[in-house]
MITOR-442590 format. One record per residue (C-alpha): residue in one letter; x negated, y, z. Coordinates in pm, whole numbers, plus 50000, padded with zeros to 5 digits. Layout:
residues N
<lumvex><vodo>A</vodo><east>X</east><north>Y</north><up>Z</up></lumvex>
...
end
This chain:
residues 299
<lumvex><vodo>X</vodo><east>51613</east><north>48173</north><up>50927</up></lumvex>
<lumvex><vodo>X</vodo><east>51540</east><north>48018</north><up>50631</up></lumvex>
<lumvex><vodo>X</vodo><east>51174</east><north>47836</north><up>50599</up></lumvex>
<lumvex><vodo>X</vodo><east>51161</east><north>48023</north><up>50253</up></lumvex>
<lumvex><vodo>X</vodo><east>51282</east><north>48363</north><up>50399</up></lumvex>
<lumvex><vodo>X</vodo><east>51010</east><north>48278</north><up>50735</up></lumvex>
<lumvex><vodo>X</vodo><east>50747</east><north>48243</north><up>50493</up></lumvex>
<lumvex><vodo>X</vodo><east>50809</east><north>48589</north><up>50256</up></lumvex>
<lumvex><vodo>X</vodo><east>50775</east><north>48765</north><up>50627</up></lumvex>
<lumvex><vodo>X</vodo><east>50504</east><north>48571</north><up>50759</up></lumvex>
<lumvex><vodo>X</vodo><east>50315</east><north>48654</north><up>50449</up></lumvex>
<lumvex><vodo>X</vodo><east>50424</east><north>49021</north><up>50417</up></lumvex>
<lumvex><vodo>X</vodo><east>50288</east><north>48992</north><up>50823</up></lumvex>
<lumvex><vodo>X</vodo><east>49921</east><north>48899</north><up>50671</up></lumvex>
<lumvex><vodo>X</vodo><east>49959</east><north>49153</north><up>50435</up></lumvex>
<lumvex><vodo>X</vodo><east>50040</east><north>49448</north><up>50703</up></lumvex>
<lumvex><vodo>X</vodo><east>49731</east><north>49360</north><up>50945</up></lumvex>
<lumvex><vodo>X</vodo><east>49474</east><north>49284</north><up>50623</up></lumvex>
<lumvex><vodo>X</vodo><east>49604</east><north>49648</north><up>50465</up></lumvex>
<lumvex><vodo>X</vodo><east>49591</east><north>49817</north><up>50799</up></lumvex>
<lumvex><vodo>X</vodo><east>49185</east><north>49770</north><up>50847</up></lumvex>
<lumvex><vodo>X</vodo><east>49222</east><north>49883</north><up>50429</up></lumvex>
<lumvex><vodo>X</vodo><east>49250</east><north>50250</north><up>50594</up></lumvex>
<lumvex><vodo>X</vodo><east>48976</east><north>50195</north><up>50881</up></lumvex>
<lumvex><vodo>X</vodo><east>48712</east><north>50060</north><up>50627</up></lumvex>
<lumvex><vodo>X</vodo><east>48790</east><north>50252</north><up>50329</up></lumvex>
<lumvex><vodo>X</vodo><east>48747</east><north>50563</north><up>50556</up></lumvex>
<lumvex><vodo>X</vodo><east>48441</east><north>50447</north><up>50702</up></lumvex>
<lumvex><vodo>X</vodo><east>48291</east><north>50379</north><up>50385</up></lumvex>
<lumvex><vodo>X</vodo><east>48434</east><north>50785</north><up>50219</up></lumvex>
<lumvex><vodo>X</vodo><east>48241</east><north>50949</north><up>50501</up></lumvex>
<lumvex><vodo>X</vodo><east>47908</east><north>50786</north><up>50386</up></lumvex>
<lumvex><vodo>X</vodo><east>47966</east><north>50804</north><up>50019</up></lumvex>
<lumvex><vodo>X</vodo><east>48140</east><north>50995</north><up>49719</up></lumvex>
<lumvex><vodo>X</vodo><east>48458</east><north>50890</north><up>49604</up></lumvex>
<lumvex><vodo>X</vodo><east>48317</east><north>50737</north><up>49296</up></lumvex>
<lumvex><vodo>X</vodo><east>48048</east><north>50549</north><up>49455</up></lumvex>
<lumvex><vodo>X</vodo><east>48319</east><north>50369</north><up>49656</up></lumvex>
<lumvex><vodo>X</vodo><east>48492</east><north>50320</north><up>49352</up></lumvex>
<lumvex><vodo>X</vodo><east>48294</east><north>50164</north><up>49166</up></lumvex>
<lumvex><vodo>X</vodo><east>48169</east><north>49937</north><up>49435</up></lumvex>
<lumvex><vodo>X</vodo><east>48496</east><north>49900</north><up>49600</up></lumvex>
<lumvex><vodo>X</vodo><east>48685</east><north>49817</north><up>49281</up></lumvex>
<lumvex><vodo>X</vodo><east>48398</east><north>49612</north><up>49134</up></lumvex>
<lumvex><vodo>X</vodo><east>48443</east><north>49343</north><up>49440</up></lumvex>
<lumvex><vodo>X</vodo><east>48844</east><north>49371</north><up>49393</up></lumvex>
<lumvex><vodo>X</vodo><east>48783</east><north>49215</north><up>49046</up></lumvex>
<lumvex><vodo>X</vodo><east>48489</east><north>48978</north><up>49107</up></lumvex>
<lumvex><vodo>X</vodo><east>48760</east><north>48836</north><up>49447</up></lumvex>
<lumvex><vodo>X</vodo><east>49044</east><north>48800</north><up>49176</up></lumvex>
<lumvex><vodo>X</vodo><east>48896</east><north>48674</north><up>48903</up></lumvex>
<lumvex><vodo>X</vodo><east>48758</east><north>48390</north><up>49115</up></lumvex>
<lumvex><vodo>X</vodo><east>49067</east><north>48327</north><up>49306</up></lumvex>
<lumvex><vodo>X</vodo><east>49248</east><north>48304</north><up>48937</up></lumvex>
<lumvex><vodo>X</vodo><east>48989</east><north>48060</north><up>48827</up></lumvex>
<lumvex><vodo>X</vodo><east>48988</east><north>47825</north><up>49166</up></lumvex>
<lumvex><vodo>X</vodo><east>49387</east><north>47823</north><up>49092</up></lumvex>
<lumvex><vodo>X</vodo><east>49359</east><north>47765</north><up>48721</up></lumvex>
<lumvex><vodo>X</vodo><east>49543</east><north>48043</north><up>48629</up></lumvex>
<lumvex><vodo>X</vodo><east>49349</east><north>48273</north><up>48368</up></lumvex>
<lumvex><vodo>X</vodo><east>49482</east><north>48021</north><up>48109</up></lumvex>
<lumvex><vodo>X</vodo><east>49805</east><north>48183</north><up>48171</up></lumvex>
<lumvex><vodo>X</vodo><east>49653</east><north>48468</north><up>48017</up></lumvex>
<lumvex><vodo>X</vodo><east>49682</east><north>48270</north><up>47669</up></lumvex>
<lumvex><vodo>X</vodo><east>50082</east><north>48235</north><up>47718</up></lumvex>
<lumvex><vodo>X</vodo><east>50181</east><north>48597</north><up>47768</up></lumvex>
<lumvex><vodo>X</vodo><east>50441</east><north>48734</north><up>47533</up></lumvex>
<lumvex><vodo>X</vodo><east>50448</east><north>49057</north><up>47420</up></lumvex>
<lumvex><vodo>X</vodo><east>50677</east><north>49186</north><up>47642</up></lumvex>
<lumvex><vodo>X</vodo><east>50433</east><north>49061</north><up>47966</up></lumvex>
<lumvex><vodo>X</vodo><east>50143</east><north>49241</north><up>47796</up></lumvex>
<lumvex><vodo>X</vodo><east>50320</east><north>49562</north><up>47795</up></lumvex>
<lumvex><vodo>X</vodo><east>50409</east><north>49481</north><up>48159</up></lumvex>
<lumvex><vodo>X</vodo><east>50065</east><north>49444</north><up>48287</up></lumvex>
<lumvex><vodo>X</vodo><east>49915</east><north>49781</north><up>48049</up></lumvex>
<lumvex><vodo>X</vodo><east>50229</east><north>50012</north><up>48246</up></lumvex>
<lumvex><vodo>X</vodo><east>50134</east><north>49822</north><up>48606</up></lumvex>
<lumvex><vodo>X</vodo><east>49770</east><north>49842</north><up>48494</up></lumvex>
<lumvex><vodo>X</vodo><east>49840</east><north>50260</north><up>48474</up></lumvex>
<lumvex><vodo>X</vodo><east>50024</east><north>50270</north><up>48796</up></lumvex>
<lumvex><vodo>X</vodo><east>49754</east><north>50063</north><up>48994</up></lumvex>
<lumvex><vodo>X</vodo><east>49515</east><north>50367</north><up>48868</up></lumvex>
<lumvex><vodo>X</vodo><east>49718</east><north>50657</north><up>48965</up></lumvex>
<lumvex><vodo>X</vodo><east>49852</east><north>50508</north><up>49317</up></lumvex>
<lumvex><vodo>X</vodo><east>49493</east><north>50327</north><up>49409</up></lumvex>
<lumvex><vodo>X</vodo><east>49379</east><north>50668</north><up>49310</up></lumvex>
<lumvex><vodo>X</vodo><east>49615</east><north>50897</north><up>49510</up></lumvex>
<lumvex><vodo>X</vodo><east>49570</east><north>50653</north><up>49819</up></lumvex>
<lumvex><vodo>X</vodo><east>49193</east><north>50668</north><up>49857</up></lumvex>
<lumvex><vodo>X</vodo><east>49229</east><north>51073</north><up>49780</up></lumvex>
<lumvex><vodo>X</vodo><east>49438</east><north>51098</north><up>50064</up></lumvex>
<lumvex><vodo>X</vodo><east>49279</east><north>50883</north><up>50292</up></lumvex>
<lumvex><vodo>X</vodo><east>48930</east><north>51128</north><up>50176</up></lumvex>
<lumvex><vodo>X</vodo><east>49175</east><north>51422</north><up>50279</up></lumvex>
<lumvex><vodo>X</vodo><east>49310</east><north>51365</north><up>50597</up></lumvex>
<lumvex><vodo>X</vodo><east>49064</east><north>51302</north><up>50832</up></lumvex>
<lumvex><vodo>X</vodo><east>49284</east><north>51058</north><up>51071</up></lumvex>
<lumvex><vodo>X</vodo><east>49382</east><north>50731</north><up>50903</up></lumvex>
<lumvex><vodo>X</vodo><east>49676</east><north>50706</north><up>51133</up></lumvex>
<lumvex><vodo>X</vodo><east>49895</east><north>51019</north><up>50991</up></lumvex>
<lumvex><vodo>X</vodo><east>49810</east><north>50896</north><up>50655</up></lumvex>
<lumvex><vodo>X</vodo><east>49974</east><north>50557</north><up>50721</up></lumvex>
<lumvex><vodo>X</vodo><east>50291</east><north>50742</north><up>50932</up></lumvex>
<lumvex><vodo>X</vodo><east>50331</east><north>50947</north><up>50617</up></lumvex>
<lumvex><vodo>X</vodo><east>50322</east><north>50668</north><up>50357</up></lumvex>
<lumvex><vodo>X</vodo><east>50611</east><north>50521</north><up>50575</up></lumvex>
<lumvex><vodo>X</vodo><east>50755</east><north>50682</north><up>50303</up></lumvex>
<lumvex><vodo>X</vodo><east>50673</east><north>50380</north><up>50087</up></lumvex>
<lumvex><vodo>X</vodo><east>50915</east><north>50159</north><up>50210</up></lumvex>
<lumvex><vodo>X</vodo><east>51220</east><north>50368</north><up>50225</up></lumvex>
<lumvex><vodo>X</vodo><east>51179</east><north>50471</north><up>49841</up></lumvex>
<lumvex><vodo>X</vodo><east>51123</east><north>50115</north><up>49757</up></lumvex>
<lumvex><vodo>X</vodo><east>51448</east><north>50045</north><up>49942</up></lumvex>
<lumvex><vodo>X</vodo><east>51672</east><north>50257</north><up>49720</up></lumvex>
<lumvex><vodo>X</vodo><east>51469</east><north>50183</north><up>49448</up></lumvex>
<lumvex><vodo>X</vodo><east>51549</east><north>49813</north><up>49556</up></lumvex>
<lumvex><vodo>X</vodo><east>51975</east><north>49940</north><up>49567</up></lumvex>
<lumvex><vodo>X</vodo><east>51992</east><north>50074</north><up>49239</up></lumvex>
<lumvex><vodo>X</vodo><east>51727</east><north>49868</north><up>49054</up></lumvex>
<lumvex><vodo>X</vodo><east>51768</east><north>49538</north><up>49183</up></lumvex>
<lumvex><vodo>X</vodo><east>52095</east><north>49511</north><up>49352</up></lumvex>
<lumvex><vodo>X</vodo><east>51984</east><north>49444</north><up>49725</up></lumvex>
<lumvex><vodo>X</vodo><east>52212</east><north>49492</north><up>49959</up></lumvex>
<lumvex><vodo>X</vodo><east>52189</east><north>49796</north><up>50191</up></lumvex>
<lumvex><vodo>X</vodo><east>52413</east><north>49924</north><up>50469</up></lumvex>
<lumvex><vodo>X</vodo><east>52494</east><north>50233</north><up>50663</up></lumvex>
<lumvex><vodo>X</vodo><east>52239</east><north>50074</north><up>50975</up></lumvex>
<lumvex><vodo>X</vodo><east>52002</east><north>50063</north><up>50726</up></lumvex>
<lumvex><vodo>X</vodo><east>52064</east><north>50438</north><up>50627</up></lumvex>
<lumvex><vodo>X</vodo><east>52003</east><north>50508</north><up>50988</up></lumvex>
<lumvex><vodo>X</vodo><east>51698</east><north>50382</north><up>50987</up></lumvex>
<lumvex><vodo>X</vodo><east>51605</east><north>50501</north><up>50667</up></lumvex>
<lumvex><vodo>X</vodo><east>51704</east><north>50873</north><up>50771</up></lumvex>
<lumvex><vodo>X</vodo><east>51453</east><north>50812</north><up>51095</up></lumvex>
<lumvex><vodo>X</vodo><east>51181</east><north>50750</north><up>50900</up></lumvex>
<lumvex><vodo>X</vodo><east>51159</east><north>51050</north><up>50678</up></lumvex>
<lumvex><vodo>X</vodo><east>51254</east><north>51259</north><up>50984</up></lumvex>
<lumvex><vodo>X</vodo><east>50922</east><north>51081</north><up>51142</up></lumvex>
<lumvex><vodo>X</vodo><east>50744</east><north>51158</north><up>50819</up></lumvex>
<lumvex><vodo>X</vodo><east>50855</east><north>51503</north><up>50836</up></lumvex>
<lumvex><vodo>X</vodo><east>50749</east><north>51585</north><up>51188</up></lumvex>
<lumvex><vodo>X</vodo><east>50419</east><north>51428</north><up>51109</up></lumvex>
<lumvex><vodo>X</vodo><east>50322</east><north>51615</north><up>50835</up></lumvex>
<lumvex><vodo>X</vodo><east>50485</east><north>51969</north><up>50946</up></lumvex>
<lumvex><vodo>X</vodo><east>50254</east><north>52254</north><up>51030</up></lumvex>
<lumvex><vodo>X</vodo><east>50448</east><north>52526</north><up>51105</up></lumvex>
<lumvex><vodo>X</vodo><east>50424</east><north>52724</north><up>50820</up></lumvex>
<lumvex><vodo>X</vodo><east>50656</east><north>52926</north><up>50646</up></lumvex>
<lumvex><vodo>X</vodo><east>50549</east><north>52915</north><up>50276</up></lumvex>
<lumvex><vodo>X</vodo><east>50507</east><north>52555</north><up>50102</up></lumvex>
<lumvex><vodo>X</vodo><east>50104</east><north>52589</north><up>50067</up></lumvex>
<lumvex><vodo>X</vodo><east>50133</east><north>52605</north><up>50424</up></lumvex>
<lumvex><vodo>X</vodo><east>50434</east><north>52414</north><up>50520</up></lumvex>
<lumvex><vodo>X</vodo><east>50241</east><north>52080</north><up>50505</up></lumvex>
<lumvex><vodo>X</vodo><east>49945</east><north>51908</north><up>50651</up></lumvex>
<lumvex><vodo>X</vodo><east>49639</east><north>51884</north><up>50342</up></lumvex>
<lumvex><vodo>X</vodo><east>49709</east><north>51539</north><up>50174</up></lumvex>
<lumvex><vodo>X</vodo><east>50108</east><north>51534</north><up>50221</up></lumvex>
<lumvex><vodo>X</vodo><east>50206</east><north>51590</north><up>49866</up></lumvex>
<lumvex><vodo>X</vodo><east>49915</east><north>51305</north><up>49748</up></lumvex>
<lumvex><vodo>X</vodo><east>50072</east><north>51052</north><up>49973</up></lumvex>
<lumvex><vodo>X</vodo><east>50422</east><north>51120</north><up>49832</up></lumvex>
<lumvex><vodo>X</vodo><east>50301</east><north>51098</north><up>49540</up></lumvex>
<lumvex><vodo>X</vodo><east>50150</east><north>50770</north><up>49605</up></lumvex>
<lumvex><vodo>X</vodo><east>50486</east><north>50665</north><up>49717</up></lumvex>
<lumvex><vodo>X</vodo><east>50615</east><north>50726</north><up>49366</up></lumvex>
<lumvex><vodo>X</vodo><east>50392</east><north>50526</north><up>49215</up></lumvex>
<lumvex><vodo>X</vodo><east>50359</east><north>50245</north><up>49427</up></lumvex>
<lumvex><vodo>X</vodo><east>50723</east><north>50189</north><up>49433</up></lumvex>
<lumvex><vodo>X</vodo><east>50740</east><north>50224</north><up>49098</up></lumvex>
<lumvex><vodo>X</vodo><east>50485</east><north>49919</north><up>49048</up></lumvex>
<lumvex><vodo>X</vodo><east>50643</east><north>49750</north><up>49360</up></lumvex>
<lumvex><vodo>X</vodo><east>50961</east><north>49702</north><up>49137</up></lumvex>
<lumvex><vodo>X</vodo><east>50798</east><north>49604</north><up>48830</up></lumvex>
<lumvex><vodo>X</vodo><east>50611</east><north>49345</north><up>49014</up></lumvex>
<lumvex><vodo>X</vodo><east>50906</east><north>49203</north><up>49221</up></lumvex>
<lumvex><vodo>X</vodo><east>51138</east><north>49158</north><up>48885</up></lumvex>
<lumvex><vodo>X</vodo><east>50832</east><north>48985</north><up>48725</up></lumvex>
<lumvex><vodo>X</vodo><east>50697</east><north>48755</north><up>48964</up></lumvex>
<lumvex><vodo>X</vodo><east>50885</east><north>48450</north><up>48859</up></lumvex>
<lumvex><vodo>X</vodo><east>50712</east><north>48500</north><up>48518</up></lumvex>
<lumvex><vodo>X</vodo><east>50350</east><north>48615</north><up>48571</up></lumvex>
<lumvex><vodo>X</vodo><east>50175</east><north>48473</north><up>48883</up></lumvex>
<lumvex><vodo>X</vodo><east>50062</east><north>48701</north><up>49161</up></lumvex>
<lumvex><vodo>X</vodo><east>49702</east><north>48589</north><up>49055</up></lumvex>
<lumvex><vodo>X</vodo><east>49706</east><north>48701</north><up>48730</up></lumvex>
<lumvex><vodo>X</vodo><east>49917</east><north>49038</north><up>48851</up></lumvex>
<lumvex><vodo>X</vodo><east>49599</east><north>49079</north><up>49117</up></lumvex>
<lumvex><vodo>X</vodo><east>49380</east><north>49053</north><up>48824</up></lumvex>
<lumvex><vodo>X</vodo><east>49537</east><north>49221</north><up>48597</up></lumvex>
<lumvex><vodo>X</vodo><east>49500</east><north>49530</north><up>48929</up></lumvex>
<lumvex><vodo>X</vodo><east>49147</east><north>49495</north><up>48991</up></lumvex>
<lumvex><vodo>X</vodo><east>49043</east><north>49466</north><up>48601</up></lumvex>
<lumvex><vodo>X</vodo><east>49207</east><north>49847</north><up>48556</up></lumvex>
<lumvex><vodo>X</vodo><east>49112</east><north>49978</north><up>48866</up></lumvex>
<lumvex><vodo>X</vodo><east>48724</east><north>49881</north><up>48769</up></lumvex>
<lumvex><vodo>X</vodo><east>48728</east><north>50017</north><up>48398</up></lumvex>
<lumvex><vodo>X</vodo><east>48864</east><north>50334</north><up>48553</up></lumvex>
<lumvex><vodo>X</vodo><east>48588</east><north>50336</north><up>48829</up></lumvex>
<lumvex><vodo>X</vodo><east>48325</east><north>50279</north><up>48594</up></lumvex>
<lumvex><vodo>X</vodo><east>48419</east><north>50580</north><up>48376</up></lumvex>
<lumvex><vodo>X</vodo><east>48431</east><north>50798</north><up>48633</up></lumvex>
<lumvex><vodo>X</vodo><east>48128</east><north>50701</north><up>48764</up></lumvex>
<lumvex><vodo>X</vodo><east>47933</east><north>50774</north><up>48441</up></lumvex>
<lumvex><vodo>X</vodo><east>48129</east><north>51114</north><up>48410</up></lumvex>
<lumvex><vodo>X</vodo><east>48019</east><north>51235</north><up>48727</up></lumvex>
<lumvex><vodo>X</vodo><east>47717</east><north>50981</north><up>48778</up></lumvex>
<lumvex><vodo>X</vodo><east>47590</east><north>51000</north><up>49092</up></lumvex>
<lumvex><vodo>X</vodo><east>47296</east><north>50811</north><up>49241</up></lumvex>
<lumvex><vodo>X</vodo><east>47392</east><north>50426</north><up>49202</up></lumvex>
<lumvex><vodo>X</vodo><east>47261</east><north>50323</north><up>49562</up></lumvex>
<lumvex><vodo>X</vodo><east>47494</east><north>50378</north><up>49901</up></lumvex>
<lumvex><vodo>X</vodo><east>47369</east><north>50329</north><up>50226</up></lumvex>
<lumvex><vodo>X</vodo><east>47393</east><north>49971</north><up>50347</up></lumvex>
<lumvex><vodo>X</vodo><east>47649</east><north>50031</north><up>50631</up></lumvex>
<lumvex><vodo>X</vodo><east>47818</east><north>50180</north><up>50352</up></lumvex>
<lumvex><vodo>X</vodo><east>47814</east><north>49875</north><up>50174</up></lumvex>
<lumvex><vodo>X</vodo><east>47904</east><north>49657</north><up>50455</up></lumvex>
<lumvex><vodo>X</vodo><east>48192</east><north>49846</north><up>50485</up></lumvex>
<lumvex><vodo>X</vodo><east>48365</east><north>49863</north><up>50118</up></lumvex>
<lumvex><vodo>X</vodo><east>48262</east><north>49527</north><up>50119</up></lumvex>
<lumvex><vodo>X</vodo><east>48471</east><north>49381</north><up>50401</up></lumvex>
<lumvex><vodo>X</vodo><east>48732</east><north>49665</north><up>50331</up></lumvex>
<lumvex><vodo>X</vodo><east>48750</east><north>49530</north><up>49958</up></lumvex>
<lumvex><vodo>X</vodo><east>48820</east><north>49166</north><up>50035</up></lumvex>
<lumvex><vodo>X</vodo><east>49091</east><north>49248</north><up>50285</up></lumvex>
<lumvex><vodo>X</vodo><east>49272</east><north>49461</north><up>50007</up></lumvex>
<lumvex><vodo>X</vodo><east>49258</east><north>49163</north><up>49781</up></lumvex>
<lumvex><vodo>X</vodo><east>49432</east><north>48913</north><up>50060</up></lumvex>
<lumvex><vodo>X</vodo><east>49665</east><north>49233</north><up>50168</up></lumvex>
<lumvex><vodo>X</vodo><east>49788</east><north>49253</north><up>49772</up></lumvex>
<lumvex><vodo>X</vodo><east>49780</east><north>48904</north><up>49687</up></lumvex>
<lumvex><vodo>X</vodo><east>50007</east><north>48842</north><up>49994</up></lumvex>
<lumvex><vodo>X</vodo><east>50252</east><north>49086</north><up>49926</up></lumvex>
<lumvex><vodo>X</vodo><east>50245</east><north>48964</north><up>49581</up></lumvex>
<lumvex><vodo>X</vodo><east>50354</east><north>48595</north><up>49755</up></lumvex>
<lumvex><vodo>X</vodo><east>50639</east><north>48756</north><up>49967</up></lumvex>
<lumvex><vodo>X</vodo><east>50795</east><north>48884</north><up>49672</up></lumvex>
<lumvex><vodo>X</vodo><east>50864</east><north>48521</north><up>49558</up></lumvex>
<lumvex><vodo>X</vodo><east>51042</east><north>48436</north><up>49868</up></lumvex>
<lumvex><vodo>X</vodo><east>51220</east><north>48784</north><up>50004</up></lumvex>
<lumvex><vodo>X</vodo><east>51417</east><north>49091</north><up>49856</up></lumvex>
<lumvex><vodo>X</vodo><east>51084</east><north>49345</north><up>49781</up></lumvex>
<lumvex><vodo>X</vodo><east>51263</east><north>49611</north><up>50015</up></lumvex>
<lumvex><vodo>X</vodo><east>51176</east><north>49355</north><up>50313</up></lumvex>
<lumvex><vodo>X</vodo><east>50863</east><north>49293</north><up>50265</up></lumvex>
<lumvex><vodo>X</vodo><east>50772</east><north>49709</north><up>50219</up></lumvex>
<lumvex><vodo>X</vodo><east>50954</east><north>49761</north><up>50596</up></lumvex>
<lumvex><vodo>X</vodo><east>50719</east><north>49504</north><up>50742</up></lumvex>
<lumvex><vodo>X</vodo><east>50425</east><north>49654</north><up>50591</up></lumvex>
<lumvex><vodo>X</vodo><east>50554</east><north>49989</north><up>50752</up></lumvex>
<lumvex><vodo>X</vodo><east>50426</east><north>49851</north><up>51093</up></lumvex>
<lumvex><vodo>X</vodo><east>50053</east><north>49878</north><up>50955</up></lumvex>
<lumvex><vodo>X</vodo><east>50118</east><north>50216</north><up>51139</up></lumvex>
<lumvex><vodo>X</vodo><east>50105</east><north>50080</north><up>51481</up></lumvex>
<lumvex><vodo>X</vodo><east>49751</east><north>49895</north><up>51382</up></lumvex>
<lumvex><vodo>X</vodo><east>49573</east><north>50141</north><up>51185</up></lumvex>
<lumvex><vodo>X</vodo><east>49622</east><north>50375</north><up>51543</up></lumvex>
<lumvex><vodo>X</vodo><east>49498</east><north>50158</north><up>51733</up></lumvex>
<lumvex><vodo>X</vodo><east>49211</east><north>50103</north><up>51492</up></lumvex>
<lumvex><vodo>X</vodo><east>49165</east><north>50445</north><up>51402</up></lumvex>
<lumvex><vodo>X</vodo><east>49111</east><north>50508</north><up>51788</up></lumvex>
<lumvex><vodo>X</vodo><east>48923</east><north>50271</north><up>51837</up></lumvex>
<lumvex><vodo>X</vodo><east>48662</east><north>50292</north><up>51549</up></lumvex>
<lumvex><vodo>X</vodo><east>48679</east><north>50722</north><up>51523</up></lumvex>
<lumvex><vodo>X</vodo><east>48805</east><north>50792</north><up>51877</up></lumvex>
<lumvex><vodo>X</vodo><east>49072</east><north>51024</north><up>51698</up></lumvex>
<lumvex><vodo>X</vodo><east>49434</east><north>51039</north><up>51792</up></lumvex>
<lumvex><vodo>X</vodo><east>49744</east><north>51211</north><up>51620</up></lumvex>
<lumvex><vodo>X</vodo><east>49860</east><north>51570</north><up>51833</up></lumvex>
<lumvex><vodo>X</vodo><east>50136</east><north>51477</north><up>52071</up></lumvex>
<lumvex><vodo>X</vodo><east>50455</east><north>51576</north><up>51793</up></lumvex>
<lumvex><vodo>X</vodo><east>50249</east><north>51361</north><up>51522</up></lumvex>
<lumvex><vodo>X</vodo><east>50239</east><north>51113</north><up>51754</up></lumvex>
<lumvex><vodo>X</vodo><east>50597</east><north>51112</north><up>51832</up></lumvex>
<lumvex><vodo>X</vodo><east>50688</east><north>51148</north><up>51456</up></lumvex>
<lumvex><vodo>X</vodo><east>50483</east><north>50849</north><up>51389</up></lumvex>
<lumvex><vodo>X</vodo><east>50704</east><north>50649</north><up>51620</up></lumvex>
<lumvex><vodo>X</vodo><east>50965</east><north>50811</north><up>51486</up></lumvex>
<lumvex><vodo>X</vodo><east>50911</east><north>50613</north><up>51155</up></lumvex>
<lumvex><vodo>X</vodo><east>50795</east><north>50319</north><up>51364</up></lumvex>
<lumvex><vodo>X</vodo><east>51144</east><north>50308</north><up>51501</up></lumvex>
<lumvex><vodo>X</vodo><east>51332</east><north>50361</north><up>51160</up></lumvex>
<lumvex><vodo>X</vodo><east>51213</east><north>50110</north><up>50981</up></lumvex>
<lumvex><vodo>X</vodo><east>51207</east><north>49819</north><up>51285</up></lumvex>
<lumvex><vodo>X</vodo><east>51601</east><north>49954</north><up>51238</up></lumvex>
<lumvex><vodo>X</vodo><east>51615</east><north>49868</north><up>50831</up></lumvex>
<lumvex><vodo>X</vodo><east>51420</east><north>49556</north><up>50927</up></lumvex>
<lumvex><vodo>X</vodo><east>51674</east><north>49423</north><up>51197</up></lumvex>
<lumvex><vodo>X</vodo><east>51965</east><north>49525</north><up>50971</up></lumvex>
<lumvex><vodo>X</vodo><east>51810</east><north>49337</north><up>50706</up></lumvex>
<lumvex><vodo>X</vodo><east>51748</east><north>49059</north><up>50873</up></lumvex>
<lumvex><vodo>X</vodo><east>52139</east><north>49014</north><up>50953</up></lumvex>
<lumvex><vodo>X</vodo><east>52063</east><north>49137</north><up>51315</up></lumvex>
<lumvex><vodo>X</vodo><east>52322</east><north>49397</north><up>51321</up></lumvex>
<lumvex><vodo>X</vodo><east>52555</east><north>49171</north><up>51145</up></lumvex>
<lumvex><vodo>X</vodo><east>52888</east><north>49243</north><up>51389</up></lumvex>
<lumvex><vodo>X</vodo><east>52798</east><north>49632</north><up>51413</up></lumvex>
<lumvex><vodo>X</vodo><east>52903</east><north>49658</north><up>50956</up></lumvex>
end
């Protein structure tokens, strides 16, 4: 392997563990707290990280040298940070295991997969449709209740983390054609910078009290930085591997954010969403090896 290709996976790696305690804080932290006092407080440290890590690298001069074309970029990924940071924290407010909500968003990676096909050219195979197929079978199992009508066909939160998956692989692409032009600094800036104005007007719509309890706190906090280094990383691996890669690594973030989930809220998927959830597990590690040339005799 390639010490360029090693480094896009170690650093889509870093990004997978940091994002995985995303879900174990940031749910902490929503069952102390109203969604607005996290974000104000969880977005307002996003921005104060990024702005300092853009200064430390020198990079907000860059903001000076954008063309037109990069401002537009940064106002549509500015939008689609709001509606998928949005979406995500909704969900993870909905669903009261962290785990299923990370199975389900295993969604994420397959879309930006095709998306990565038709969009940027990547190469795919039938392996890879295999494993592609297993995941949203996972996903499905996961999420199904046993209902017959579609109110009831679904676990509460489903449709918001498919939604998510829209949008994030929406800005996934964006951000993977661009990042040769803008720096992942300024695109992690440009993130936090939207998600804060957006925080702060919703906190003054539906103002509630200012102060959060300081376990609370402690939580966003921590929860907040390792978002920043679990962005900003993925950001990195986009320089070095195809972006449809890097999202099937991050799909592992399953495997952590049980184990985390179980250990911090002693709560554990039912035995089918457990088996979905591996399910997904085991679709993905497919698209990875394929990727990765594994499977190259079996094309």
């Amino acid at each position: 392997m390639k010490t360029a290709t090693f480094k896009g996976y170690l650093l889509a790696l870093v990004a997978t563990i940091a994002f995985s305690n995303v879900y174990i804080f940031s749910k902490a932290a929503l069952n102390e707290v109203h969604l607005t006092q996290f974000g104000i407080y969880w977005c307002g440290f996003g921005a104060l990280f990024s702005f300092l890590f853009a200064l430390k690298n020198k990079k907000l001069g860059q903001l000076k040298l954008l063309d037109k074309k990069q401002r537009r970029i940064l106002i549509l990924l500015g939008i689609l940070e709001i509606l998928t940071t949005t979406t995500f924290f909704i969900s993870i407010n909905i669903i009261p295991d962290p785990a299923i909500t990370s199975f389900i968003g295993n969604l994420f990676p397959v879309m930006v997969t095709v998306g990565g096909i038709v969009l940027l050219k990547e190469k795919f195979g039938w392996i890879e449709i295999v494993g592609a197929s297993l995941a949203l079978l996972g996903t499905f199992v996961i999420s199904y209740t046993g209902g017959t009508s579609l109110k009831t066909l679904f676990i509460a939160g489903t449709g918001v983390v498919v939604i998510n998956a829209i949008f994030a692989t929406t800005a996934t692409l964006i951000v993977k054609v661009h990042v040769k032009d803008i720096s992942p600094e300024l695109f992690n800036l440009n993130r936090y910078t939207w998600l804060f104005a957006f925080s702060l007007i919703a906190f003054f719509i539906y103002s509630p009290a200012a102060s959060i309890p300081s376990k609370a706190f402690a939580n966003i906090s921590i929860g907040a930085f390792l978002e920043f280094i679990a962005i900003l990383t993925v950001y990195y691996s986009y320089q070095y591997i195809d972006a449809s890669r890097s999202a099937i690594v991050q799909t592992l973030k399953g495997i952590f954010v049980l184990i985390g989930a179980y250990l911090v809220f002693h709560t554990f998927p039912v035995f089918y969403q457990f088996i979905g959830g591996m399910i997904t597990v085991i679709g993905v590690l497919v698209m990875t090896l394929a990727q990765a040339g594994i499977f190259k005799k079996l094309r």
